[in-house]
C-alpha positions in Angstrom: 16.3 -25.7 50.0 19.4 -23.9 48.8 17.8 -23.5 45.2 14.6 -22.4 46.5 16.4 -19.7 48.4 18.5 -19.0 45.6 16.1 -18.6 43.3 13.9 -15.9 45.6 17.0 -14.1 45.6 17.2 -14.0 41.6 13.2 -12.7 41.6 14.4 -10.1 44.5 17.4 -9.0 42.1 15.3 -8.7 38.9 12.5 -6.5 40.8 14.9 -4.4 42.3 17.0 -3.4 39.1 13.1 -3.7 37.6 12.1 -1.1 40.4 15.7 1.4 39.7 14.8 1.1 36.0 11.0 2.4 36.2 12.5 5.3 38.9 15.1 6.7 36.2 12.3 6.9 33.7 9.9 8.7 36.3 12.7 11.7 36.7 13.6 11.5 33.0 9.5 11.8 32.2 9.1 14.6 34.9 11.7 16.5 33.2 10.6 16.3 29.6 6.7 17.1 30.2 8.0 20.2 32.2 10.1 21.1 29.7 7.3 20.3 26.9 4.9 23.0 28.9 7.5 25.8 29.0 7.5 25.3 25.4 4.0 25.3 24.4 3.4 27.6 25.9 6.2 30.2 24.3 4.3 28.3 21.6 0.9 29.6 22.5 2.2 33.3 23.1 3.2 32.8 19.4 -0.2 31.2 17.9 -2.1 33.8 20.0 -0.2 36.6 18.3 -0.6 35.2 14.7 -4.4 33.2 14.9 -6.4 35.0 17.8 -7.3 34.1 21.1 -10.6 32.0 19.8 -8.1 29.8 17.3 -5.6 28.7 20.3 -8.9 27.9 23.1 -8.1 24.2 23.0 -4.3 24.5 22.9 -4.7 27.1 26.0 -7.3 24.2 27.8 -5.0 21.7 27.6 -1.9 23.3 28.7 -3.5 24.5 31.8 -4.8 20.6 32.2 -1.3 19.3 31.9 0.0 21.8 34.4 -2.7 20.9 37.0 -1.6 17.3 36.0 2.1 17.8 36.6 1.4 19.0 39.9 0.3 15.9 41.4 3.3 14.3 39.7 5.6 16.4 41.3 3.5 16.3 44.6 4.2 12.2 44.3 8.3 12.4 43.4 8.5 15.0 46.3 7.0 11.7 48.6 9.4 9.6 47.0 12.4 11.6 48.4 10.8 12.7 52.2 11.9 11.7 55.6 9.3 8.8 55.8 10.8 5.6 54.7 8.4 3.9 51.9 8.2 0.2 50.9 8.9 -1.1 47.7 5.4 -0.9 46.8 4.6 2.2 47.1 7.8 3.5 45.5 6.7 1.7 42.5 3.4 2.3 42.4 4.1 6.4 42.8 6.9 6.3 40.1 4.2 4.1 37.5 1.8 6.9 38.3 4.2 9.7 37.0 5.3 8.0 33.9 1.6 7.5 33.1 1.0 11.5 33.8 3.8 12.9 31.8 2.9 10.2 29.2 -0.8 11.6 28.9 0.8 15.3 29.2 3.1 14.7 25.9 0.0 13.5 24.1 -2.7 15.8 24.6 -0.1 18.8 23.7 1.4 16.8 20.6 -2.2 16.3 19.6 -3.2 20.0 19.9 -0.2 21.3 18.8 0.0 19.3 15.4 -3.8 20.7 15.3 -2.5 24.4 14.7 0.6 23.9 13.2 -0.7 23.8 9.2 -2.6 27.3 10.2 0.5 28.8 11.7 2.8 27.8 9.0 0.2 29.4 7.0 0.4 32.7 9.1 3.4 32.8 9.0 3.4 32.7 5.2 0.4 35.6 4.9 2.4 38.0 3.2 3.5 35.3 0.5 -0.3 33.8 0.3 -1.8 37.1 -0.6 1.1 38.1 -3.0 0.6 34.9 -4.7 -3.9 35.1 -4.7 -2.9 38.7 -6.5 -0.6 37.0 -8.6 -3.8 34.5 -9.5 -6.1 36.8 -10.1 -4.5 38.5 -12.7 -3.8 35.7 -14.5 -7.2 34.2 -14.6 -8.3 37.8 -15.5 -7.0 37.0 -18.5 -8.5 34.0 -19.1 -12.7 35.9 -18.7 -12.5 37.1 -22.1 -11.5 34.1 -23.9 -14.0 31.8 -21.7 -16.9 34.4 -22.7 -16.4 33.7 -26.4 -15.9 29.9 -25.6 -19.8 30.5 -24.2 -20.9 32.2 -27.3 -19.7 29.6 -29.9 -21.0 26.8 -27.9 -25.2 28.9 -27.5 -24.8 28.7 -31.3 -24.1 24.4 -31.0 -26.1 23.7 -28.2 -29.1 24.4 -26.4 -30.0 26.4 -23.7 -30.7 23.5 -21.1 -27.5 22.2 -22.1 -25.2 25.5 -22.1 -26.5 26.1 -18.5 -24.3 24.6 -16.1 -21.4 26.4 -17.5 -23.2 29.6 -19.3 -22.9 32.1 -16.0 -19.6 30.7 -15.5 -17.6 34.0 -17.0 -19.1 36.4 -15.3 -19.3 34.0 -11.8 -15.9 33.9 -12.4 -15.2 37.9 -12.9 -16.9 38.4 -9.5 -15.0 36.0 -7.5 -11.6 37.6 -8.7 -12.6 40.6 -7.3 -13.6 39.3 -4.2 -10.4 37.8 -3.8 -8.4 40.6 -5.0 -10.7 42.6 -2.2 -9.9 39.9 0.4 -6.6 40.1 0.0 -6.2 43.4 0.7 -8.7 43.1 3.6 -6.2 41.0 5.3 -3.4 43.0 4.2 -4.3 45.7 6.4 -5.9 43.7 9.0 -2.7 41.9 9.5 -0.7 45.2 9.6 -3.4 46.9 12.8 -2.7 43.5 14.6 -5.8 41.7 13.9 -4.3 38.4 13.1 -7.7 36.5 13.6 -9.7 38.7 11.1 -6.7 39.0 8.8 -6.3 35.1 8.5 -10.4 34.6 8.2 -10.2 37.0 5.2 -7.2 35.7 3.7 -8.6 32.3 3.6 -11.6 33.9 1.7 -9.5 35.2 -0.8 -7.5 32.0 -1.4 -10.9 30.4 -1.9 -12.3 32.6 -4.0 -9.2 32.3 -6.4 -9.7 29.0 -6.5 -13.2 28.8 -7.0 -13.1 31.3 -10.1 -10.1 29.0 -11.5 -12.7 26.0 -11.9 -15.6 27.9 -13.1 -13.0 28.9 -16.3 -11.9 25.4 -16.5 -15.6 24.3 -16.3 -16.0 26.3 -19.8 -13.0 24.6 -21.6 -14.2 21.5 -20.2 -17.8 21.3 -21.0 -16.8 21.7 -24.8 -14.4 19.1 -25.2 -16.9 17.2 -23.1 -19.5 18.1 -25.6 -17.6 17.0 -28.6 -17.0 13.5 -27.0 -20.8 12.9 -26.3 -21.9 13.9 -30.0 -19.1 11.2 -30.8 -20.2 8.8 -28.8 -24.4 9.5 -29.4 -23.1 9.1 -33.4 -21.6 5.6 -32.6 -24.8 4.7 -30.0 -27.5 5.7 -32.8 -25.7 3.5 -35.2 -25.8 0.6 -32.5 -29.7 1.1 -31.9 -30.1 0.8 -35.7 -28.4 -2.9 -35.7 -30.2 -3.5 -32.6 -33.8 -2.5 -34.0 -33.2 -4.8 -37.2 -31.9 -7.9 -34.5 -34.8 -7.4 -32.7 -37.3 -8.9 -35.3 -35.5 -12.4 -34.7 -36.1 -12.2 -30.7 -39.0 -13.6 -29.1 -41.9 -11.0 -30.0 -43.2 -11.1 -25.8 -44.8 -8.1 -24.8 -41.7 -6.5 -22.8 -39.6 -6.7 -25.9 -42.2 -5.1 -28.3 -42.3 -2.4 -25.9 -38.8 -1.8 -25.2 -38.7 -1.8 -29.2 -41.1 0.9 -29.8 -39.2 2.9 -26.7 -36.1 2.7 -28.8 -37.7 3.8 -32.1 -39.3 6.5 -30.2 -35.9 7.6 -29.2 -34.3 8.0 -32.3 -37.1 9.6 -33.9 -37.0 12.0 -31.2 -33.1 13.4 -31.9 -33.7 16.4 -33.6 -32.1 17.2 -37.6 -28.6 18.3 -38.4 -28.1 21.9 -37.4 -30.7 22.3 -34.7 -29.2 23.2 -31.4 -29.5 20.0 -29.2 -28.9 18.9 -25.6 -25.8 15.9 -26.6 -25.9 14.6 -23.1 -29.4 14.5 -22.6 -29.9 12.6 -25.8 -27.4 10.3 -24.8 -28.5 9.1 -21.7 -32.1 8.5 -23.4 -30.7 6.7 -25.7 -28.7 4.2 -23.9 -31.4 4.1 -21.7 -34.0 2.6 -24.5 -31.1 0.9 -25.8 -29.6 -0.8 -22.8 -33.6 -1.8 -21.9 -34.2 -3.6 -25.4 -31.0 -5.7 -24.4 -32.3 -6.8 -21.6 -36.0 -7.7 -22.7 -34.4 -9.6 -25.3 -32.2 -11.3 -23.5 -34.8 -12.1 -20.8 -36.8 -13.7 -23.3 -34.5 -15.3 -25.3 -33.9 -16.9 -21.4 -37.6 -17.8 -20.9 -37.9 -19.5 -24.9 -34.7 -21.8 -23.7 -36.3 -22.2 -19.8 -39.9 -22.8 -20.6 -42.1 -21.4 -17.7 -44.0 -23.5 -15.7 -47.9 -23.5 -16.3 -50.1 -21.7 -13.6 -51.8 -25.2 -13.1 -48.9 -26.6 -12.5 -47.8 -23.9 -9.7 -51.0 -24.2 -8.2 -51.3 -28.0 -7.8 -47.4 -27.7 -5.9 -48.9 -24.7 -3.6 -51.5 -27.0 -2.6 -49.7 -29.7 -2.2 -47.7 -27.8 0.1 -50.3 -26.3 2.3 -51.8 -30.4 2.5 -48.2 -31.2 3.6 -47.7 -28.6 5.8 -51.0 -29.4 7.4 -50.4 -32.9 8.1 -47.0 -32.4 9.8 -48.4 -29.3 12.1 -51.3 -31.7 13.3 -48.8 -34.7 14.3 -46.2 -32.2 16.0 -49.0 -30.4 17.5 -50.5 -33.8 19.0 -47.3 -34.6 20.3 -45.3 -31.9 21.8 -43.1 -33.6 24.3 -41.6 -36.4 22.2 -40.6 -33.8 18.8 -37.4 -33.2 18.5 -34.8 -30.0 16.9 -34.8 -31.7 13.8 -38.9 -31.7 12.7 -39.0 -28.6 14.5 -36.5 -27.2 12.8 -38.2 -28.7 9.3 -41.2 -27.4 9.5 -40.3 -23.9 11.1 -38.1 -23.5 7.5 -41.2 -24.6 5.6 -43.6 -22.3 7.0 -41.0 -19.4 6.7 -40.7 -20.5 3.0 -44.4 -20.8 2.9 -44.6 -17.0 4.1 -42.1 -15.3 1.6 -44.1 -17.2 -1.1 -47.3 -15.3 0.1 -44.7 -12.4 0.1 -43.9 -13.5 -3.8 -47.1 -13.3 -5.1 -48.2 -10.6 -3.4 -51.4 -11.8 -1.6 -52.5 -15.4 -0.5 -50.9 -17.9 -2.4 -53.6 -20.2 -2.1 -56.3 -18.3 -3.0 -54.4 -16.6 -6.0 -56.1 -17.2 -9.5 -53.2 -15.5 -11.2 -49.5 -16.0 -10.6 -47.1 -13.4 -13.2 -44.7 -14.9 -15.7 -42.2 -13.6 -13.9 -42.5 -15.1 -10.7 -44.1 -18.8 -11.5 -40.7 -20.5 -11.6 -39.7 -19.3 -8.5 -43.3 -19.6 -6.7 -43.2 -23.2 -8.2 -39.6 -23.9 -6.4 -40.7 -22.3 -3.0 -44.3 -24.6 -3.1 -41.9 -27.9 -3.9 -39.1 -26.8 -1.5 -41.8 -25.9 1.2 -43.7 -30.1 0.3 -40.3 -31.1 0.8 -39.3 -30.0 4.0 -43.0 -30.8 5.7 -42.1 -34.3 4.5 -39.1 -34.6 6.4 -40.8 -32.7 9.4 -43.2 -35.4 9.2 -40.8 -38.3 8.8 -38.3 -36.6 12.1 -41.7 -36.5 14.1 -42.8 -40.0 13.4 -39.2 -41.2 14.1 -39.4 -39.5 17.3 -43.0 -40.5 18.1 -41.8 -43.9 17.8 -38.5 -43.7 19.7 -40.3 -41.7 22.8 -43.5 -44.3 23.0 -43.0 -47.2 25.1 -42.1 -50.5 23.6 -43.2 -52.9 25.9 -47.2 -53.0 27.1 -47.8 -52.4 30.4 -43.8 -52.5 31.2 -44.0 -56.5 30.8 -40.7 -57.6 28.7 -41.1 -59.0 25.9 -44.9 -58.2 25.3 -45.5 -55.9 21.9 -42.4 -57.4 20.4 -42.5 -61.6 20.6 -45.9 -61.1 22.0 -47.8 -64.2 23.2 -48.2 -65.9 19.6 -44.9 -65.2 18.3 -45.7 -62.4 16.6 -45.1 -58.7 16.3 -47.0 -56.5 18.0 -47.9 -53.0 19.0 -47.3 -51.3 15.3 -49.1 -48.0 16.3 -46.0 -45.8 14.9 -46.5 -47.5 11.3 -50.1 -47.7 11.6 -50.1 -43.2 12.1 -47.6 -43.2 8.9 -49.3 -45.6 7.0 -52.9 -43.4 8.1 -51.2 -39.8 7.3 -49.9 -41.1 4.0 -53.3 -42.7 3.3 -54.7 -39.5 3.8 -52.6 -37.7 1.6 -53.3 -40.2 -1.4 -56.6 -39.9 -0.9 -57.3 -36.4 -0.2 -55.4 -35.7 -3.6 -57.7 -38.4 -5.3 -61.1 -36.5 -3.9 -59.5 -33.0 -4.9 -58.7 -35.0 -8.5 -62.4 -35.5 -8.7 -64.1 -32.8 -7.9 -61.4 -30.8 -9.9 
């Protein structure tokens, strides 16, 4: 008994200091969260000043949620310290109920807080922005003239289509600068009259606009050196295609190559003579287009010459063969629901899905089709043999348990069907149905042999 009591005593002990422990941090939370709301919201005063009253909305919501919050939390630590005595309990409960309030408090005001903090920092920094988007748009000022004649020498390389991403780009690029330089000073002066909002909307226009003219430039300088590196590569592709037209001839000559062929020679005919202004990446996506699709016929029926197809009588015979074993093994399974099992089920539910996605294959019936394409006959001749296959075992799982459901002795007498009165087995109706469904099998593919 003395360690029983002795070891309630220890569980009291550890609760209580447990109880003191989660008390300090209830004051110590109270404390902070207060604190935190003075602070925001010296910190809103600020924000409101800089962004505008619409900017702050969510920051101003949640600090007048966290003070409506707080006050319940104060309302329960004022409890904890009244004239009524409380139990343990409710002392801890209270106390869990404040740390979990100032908890939420701290987090929904570091949350909306760190929301407006990059656009205050860049308030604060307006002055310093807009020097620097002046600052920009001078330099790339500079830069218009020399991205005009970049324009110029390229209309007399290339063709229209091609120059027209980047042929507007100049003058594009003129036009944003000014808006920017205009934006600027837009929020210059709306700053100074105390209309932080609309001064900050306009000052982020200008930075965008400064850096939207700075691509369009680089855009020009790009697109040439761009340029240069497809008539490069379109040199070294044409050259390929040559090689490629003259290693054709070996290939199996199958329609889909003599057609990518002609596509390829098509192509190459079609790029236009030295010093006519052309479109280099239009030609070279055609080309490796043609060229990409004469590897692939070729190596498709380089494929088929090593994998002969299957001939569409062949197919056919395995489809029907299928259907004549799917046929059979529905009828048993049908005739004897009660005693099938998972497995046959199972079997023959996977060979009629099979048999579907063939239909799905071939695009109509498969068994009334007359013609099956190259393509697919290997594949339709796998699905008709994988479909035969699994109807066998349906019909094998069935018969098995056909014969383990169906009574063994007649008439419940022992002994009877299995020694039966001579000595002899008896009863053999399982074998008999196998030995009748196979029968029927051999024969119905002798008749169809016949009258083929």
């Amino acid at each position: 008994m003395a360690g029983f009591w002795g070891k309630r005593k220890r569980e009291q002990e550890e609760l209580a200091a447990q109880d003191a422990d989660l008390a300090r941090r209830a004051k110590t939370a109270l404390v902070a969260a207060d604190e935190r709301v003075r602070l925001t919201s010296d910190e809103l005063v600020f924000a409101d000043a800089e962004l505008g009253s619409d900017a702050t909305k969510e920051l101003r919501d949640a600090v007048e949620a966290v003070r409506t919050h707080l006050q319940e939390a104060f309302q329960l630590h004022q409890l904890n310290h009244d004239e009524i005595p409380d139990t343990p309990l409710e002392l801890r409960t209270r106390n869990a109920r404040i740390v979990q309030l100032c908890e939420w408090a701290e987090e929904l005001l570091d949350d909306r807080t760190e929301a407006l903090a990059e656009r205050i920092a860049r308030a604060r920094r307006a002055p310093e922005i807009i020097a620097k988007v002046r600052a920009d748009a001078a330099r790339l000022r500079t830069h218009v003239p020399g991205a005009r004649e970049t324009v110029q020498r390229l209309a007399a390389r290339y063709s229209p289509h091609a120059l027209a991403q980047v042929e507007n780009n100049p003058a594009e690029a003129e036009q944003l600068l000014g808006f920017a330089e205009h934006s600027a000073s837009v929020a210059e002066r709306r700053r100074e009259a105390g209309q932080r909002e609309q001064a900050n909307m306009a000052l982020e226009a200008a930075t965008e606009a400064a850096r939207r003219a700075d691509t369009l430039l680089e855009a020009v300088e790009t697109f040439e050196v761009e340029a240069l590196r497809a008539e490069s590569t379109l040199a070294a592709i044409v050259d390929d295609s040559r090689e490629d037209l003259v290693a054709a001839r070996t290939a199996p000559q199958v329609p889909a190559v003599t057609a990518a062929v002609a596509a390829l020679d098509a192509a190459l005919r079609a790029l236009p003579a030295a010093g006519v202004n052309t479109d280099p990446f239009e030609q070279l996506s055609r080309l490796r287009e043609a060229n990409s699709a004469l590897d692939a016929a070729i190596a498709k029926a380089r494929e088929r010459e090593a994998r002969p197809i299957p001939p569409l009588e062949h197919v056919r015979h395995a489809i029907d063969d299928a259907d004549r074993q799917l046929a059979v093994a529905r009828d048993v399974i049908a005739g004897h629901r009660g005693w099938i099992g998972a497995d046959a089920r199972t079997r023959i539910a996977e060979a009629e899905r099979i048999r579907v996605d063939l239909d799905r294959l071939i695009g109509t019936s498969a068994a009334a089709a007359t013609v099956i394409d190259e393509d697919h006959r290997e594949q339709a001749f796998a699905m008709a043999r994988r479909t035969a296959f699994l109807a066998s075992e349906a019909l094998q799982l069935a018969q098995r348990d056909i014969d383990s459901s169906r009574p063994q002795d007649g008439w419940g007498q022992p002994g009877y069907g299995q020694q039966g009165y001579g000595g002899g087995r008896r009863g053999g109706g399982g074998n008999d149905l196998m030995g009748g469904i196979l029968g029927g099998l051999v024969i119905g593919s002798l008749l169809d042999g016949m009258f083929d």
